[in-house]
N, C-alpha and C positions, 0 to 999 in steps of 0.2 A: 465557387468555393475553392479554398487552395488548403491542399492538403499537404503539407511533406513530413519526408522521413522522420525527421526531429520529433513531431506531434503524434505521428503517429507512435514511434517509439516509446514517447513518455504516456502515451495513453496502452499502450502491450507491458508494459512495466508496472501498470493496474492499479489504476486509483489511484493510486497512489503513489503509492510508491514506491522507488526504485531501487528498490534501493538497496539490498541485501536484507536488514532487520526490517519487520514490517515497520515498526515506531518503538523511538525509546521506550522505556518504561521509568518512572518517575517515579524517586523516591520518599515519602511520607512517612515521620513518625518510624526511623528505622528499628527493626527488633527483631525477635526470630521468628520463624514460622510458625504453623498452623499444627507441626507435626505433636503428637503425641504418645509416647510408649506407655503411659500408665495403662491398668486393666481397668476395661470396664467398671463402674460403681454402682451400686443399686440405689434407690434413694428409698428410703423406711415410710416416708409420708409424704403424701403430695402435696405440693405446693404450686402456686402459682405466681409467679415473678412480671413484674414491666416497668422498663423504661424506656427511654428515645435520646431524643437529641433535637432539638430546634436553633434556626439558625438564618442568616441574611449575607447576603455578600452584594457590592458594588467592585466594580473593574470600570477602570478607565485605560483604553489604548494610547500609548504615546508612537509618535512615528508623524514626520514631515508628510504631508499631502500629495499624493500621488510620489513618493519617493523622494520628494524635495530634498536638495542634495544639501542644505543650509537649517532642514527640520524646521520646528518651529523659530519663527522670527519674529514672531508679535504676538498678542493673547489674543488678536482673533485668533489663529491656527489654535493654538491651547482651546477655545471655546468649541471648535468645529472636533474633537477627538470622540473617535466611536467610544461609548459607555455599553454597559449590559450591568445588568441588575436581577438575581434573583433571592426567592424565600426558599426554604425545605423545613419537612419535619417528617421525623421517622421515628417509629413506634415498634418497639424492641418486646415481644410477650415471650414467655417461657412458663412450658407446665411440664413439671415434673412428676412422675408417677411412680411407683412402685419400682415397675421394669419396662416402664416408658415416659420417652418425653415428650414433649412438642415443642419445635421454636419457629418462631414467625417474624418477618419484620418489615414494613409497610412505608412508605416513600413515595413521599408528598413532593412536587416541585413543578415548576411550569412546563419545561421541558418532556418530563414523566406525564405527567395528567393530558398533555397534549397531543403527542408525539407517539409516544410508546406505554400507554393506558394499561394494559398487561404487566408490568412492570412497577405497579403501584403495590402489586405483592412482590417485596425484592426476593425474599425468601422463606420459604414456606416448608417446614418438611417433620416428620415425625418416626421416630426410633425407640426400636426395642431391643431387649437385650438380653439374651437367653445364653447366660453363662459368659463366657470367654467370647462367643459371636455377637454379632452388631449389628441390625437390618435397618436403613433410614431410604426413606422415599417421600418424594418431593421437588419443592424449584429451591437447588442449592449449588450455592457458590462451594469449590473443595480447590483447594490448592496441593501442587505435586512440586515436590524440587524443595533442596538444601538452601536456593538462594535465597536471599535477602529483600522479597519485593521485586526481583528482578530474575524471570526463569526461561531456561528454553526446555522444558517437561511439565510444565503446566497445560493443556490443550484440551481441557473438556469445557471451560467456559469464556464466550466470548468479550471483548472487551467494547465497551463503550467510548468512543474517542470523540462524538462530540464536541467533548472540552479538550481535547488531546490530551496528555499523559500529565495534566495540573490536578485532576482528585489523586487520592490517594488509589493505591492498585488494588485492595479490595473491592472499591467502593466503584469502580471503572468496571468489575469485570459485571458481566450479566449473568443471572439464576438463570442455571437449565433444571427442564427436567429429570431427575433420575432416580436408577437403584443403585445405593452401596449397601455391599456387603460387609463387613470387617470379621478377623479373627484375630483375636489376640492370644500369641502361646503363652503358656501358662511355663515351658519350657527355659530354666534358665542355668548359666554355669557363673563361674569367674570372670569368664571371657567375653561370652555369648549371651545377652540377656535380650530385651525387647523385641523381641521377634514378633512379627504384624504383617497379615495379608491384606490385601484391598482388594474387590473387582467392584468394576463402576458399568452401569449399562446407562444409553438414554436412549428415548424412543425418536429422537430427531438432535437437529443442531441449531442454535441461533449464529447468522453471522456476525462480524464485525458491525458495528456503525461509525455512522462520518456524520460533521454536520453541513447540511444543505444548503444553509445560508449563514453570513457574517463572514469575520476575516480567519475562522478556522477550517474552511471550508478546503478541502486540501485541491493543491493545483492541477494533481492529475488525473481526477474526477470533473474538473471545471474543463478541462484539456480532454478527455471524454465524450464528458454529456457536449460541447460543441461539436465535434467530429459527427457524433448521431445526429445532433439536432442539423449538422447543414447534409447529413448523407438524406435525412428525411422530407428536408426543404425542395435538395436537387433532386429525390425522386417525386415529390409532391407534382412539382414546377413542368417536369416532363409529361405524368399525365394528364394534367390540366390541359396543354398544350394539345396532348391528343387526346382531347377530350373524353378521360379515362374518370369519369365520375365517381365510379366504384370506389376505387385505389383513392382519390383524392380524400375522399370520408373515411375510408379505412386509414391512411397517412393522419390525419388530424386527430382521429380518437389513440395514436401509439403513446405506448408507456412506456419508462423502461425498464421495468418488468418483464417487458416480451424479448429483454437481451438474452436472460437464461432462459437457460438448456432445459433446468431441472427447480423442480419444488422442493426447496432444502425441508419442509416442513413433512417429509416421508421417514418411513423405515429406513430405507435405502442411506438418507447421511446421519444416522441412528452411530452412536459415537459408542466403543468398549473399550476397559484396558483394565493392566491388572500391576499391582506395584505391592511388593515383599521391601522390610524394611526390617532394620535390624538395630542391633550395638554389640560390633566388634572391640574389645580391648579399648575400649574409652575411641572409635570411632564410628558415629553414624551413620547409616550406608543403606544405599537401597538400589532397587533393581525395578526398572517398570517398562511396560510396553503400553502404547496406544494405538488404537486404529481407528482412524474418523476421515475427515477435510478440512483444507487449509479453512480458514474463515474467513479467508479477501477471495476472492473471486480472478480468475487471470480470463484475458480477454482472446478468445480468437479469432484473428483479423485475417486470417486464409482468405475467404472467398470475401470480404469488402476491399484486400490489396489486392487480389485477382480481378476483380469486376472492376477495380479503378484501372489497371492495368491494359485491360482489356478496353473498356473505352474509351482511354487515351491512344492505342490502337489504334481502333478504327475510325478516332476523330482525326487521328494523324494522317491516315490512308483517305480518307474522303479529301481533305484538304489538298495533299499532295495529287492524288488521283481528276483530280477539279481542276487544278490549277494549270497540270500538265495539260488536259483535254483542249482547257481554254488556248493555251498559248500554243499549240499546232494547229486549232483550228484559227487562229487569228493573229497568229504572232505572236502576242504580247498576255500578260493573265498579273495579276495583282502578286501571285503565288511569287512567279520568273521574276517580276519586280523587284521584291524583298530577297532572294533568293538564285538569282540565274548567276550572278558575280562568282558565288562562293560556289556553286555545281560548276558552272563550267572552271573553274581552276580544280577542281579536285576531279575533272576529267581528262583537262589537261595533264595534269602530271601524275597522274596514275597511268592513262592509257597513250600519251604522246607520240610516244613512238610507234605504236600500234595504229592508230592511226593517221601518222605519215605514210606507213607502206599502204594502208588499206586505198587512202586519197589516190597515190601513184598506180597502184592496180585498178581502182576502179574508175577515176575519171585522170590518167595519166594526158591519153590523146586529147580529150575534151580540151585540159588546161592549156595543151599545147596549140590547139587549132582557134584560140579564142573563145570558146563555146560557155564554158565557166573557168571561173579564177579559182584561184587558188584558197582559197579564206570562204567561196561560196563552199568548194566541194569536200575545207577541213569543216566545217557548221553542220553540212548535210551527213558526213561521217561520224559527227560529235552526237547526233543527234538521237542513235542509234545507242548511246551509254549513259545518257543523260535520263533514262528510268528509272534504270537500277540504283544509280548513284544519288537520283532526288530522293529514294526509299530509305538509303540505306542515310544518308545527309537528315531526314527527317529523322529517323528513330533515334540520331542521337541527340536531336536536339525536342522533342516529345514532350520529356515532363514542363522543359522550359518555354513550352508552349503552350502549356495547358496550366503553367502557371502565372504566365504576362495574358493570360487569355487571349491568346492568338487563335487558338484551336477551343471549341465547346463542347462537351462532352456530352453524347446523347443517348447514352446507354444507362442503364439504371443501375446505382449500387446497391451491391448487399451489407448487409446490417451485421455489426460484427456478432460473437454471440459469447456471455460468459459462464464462465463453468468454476464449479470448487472442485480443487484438483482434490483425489484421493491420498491419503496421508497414513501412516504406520509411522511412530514415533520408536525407539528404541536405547532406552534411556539409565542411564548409569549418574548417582548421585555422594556423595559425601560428606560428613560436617565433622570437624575436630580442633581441639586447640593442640595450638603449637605457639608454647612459649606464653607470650601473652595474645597471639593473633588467633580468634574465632573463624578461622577460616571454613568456606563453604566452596562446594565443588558440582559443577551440574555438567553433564555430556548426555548431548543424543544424536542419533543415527539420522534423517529423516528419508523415509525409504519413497514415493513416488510411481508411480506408473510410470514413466521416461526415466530408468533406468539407464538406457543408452547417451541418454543427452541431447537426443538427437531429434524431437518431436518439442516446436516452438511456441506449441501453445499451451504445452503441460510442465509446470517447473519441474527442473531439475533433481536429483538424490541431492542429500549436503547435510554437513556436518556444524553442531552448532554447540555450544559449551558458556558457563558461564565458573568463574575462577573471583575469587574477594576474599574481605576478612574485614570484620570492625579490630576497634581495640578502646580502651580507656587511658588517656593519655593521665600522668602524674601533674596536671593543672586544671586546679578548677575541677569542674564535672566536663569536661571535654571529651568527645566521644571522635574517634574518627573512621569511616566506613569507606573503602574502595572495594570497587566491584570490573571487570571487567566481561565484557557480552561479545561473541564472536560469531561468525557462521560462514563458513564455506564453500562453494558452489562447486561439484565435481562434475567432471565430465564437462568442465566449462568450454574446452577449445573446440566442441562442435556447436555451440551457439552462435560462433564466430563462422561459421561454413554453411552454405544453404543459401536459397531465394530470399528466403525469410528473415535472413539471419539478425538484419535491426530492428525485426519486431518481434525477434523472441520474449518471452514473459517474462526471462534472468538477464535479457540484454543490459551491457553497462555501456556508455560510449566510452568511456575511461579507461576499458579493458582490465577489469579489477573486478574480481571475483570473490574477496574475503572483504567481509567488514567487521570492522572492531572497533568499539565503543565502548571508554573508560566511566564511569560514573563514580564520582566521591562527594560526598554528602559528610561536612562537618556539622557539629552543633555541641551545644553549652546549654547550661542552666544555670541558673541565676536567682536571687531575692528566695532561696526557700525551695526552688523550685516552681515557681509562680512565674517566673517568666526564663521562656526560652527561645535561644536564635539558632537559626540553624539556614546552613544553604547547599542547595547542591546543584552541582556544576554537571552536565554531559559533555563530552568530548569524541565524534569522531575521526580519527585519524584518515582514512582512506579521503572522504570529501574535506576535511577539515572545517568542520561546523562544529559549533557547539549551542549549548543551552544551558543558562545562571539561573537558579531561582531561588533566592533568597527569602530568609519569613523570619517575624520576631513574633509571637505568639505571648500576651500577658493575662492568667488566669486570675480575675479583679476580683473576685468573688467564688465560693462554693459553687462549680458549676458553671459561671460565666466566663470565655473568653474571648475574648478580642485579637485578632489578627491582622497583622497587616504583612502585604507579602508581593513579591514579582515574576516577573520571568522576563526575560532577551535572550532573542532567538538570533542567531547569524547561519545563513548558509546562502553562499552563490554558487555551488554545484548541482545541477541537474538533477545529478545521482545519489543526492541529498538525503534522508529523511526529513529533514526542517525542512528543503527549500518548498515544499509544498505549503510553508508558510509565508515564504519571502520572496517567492518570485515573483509577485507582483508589485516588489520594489525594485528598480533596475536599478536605482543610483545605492542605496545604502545595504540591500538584502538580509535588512534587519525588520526583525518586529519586537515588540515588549507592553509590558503592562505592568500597574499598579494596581494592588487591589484588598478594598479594606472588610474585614468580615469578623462576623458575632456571631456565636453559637453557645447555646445554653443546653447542660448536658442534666435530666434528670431523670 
């Protein structure tokens, strides 16, 4: 098995990815948020409400075979193109009561029914409302942040990446459990109006998902699970050998389950926070705090880079220790073969002189009375630094030993192990117009356990912010939305210090510690509003990747619409967010798709 720094890095860099933002976030149907200042309403009579939404999509990949640098060249290649095809239907209930409600909404698909069955109730939850206060508990999606679809103060529900950041960002994040609280002041001036508390409790956390197979499977999960699956193979393989039957049946029943530390489904990653909101002088604003864990998981590979360390070590010291044994007791050894050329010159001319006096003192008269020569008694001098220097000749040529399999490793490694680091978000928001620009404003603190910077298997502190604005251009119904998304890594220059240092969890090989990434999303309407195009572009500056994805959406009927729509993906940077889609294209480090879909809304 050959393990180097590179893989190992982009597997410490977790899953995923490397990448500063975990993954873009993709924008859908742009508008404002979730927030609302109005007070509470009572409803006089109860009612009960439902609808859903049904619906079909086909996706056809485009992309040369195996990276084919010339793409398709003929309709066979066109005929051989990965497709995926799915159905949904989602069933939308609402009862309203007196001074309570209920709302529910249930989600049908292949992936859901199979996969993740729990999840067939996407959202379930029930609210009362006792004056100016608000108590709802349930599995409920709640969004935090001024921004537009795109936030860094959202952090109580996990996202679904699956499909990567192509649904819409609602519909991507996953229902947790929880309690909110709400008050709304009744309190109001000229200036100061909407004033709104939130606390949010949950009894655990969901993490992140990825998908497991097809071409969205991200690279540095694939660049993972092999790293386990050959550290399990080569310790299988060793006790097989010594006939360790035990360990062999326990190596074949491993999951990777058994990589964490911890059962996120406890008390202990049990997420709280609390977010005050306002309306100052015609601006928006708010103040929040979070305390949970990241939802990607960072890998600690201490003791699997120690234990590889260590028995390349002693696969180094046998070999050399064997070789040497051989070639004093017989002269000659396979080792001195490969190897005597390059020792004896770096004995030469390190100790040369040292030993011409030593030959002169110890065998001066010998040389002179015939007894030995000269060239016998510098060999037999030589012979006495030619240990230390095959030791010290081998350790630097070790890993490249153990990579041409020269040398075989017969120590067992450890299993790396992963953890969700602990989190405290600290978070400041705004939304105001200026002029004709909707501008919207998001900053948070991210506070961490490795406060110092200095511990490489727990990210870093960093600061992360999000800055935009739509507008409505004087043509047509033309809308135009730019957003920008940043994040910072402090304490980044002892990442770069240490054993560890390129399998830190924030390592970059780039030495770039800030990533920012532009998103604008135009769109038009047309025929009545019946039909609409729209496309939005990402762009990161730091790797220079981006991602297009275009849609014309025609509503044919009350309720029925028809889409058709893409995405291309470019990234040949490591430290990528996409390239965990394109790297397994060497010539073009692109991906893309076409994809045609119905959904009926009633």
């Amino acid at each position: 098995m050959k393990i180097t720094g590179k893989a190992l890095g982009v597997a410490s860099a977790l899953l995923l990815i490397g990448t500063g933002n975990s993954f873009a976030q993709e924008f859908d149907d742009f508008g404002g948020g979730d927030d609302s200042f109005s007070e509470f309403s009572e409803t006089t009579e109860p009612s009960l409400t439902w609808g859903g939404e049904a619906g079909a999509k086909g996706r056809v990949w485009i992309q040369g075979e195996n990276g084919n640098e010339s793409g398709y060249t003929s309709f066979y290649d066109i005929c051989h193109s990965p497709t995926e095809a799915n159905a949904y239907l989602k069933l939308d209930i609402n009862y309203a009561g007196s001074n309570t409600d209920l709302n529910g909404r249930l989600k049908f698909d292949t992936a859901t029914i199979k996969d993740n069955p729990e999840d067939i109730i996407d959202e379930l939850s029930a609210r009362g409302y006792f004056g100016n206060w608000q108590i709802e508990a349930g599995k409920i999606k709640t969004v935090w942040g001024k921004g537009d679809k795109l936030h860094v103060l959202d952090n109580f529900n996990a996202n679904d990446y699956t499909d990567f950041v192509f649904p819409d960002y609602i519909d991507r994040r996953i229902g947790e459990p929880m309690l909110k609280i709400s008050h709304a002041s009744p309190f109001s001036t000229d200036s100061l109006s909407d004033l709104k508390f939130e606390a949010i409790w949950t009894p655990m956390m969901t993490a992140d998902r990825f998908a497991s197979d097809g071409l969205l499977v991200p690279n540095s999960m694939k660049t993972l699970t092999e790293t386990v699956t050959g550290i399990v193979m080569h310790n299988t393989a060793l006790a097989y050998n010594n006939k360790d039957l035990e360990t062999v049946v326990q190596n074949l029943q491993f999951s990777s389950d058994d990589l964490y530390e911890d059962d996120i489904k406890t008390l202990r990653y049990g997420q709280a926070g609390a977010r005050f909101t306002g309306t100052f002088s015609g601006i928006d604003f708010g103040v929040s705090y979070y305390y949970g864990h990241y939802k990607q998981p960072s890998a600690n590979l201490g003791a699997y880079v120690d234990s590889v360390k260590a028995g390349i070590t002693n696969a180094t010291t046998k070999y050399v220790t064997e070789g040497l044994t051989e070639y004093s007791e017989n002269g000659s050894s396979d080792f001195w073969t490969a190897h005597g050329a390059a020792i004896t010159q770096i004995v030469t001319e390190r100790y040369g002189t040292e030993i011409t006096q030593k030959v002169m003192t110890n065998y001066g008269a010998a040389i002179q009375n015939g007894t030995i020569t000269q060239e016998q008694a510098t060999m037999l001098v030589a012979k006495d630094y030619i240990p230390d220097i095959a030791k010290e000749y081998a350790a630097a040529h070790a890993q490249e030993w153990y990579e041409d399999g020269t040398i075989t490793v017969t120590d067992t490694y450890a299993l790396p192990s992963l953890n969700y680091d602990q989190l405290q978000v600290f978070g400041l928001e705004a939304a105001f117009v200026l002029w004709k620009f909707n501008t919207r404003w998001e900053f948070a603190y991210n506070l961490t356990e490795d406060t110092a910077g200095d511990n490489p298997w727990v990210k870093n502190n960093s600061i992360a912010w999000v800055a935009g604005f739509d507008m409505d251009l004087p043509i047509h119904n033309f809308n135009i939305n730019i957003q920008e998304q940043g994040k910072y890594i402090l304490n980044n220059d002892k990442i770069e210090d240490g054993v560890y240092a390129e399998y830190d969890v924030d390592h970059n090989s780039d030495g770039k510690y800030t990533s920012n990434q532009l998103v604008v999303n135009i769109s038009d309407k047309w025929l009545n509003e019946k039909l609409t195009t729209e496309c939005t572009t990402i762009y990161v500056f730091e790797t220079k990747e981006w991602c297009v994805q275009p849609k014309i959406a025609y509503n044919v009927i009350d309720g029925l619409t028809f889409t058709l729509s893409g995405a291309y993906i470019y990234s040949d940077n490591e430290n990528g967010q996409f390239y965990n889609f394109t790297a397994w294209d060497t010539v073009n480090h692109n991906a893309g798709f076409v994809q045609l879909a119905a959904k009926y809304q009633f």
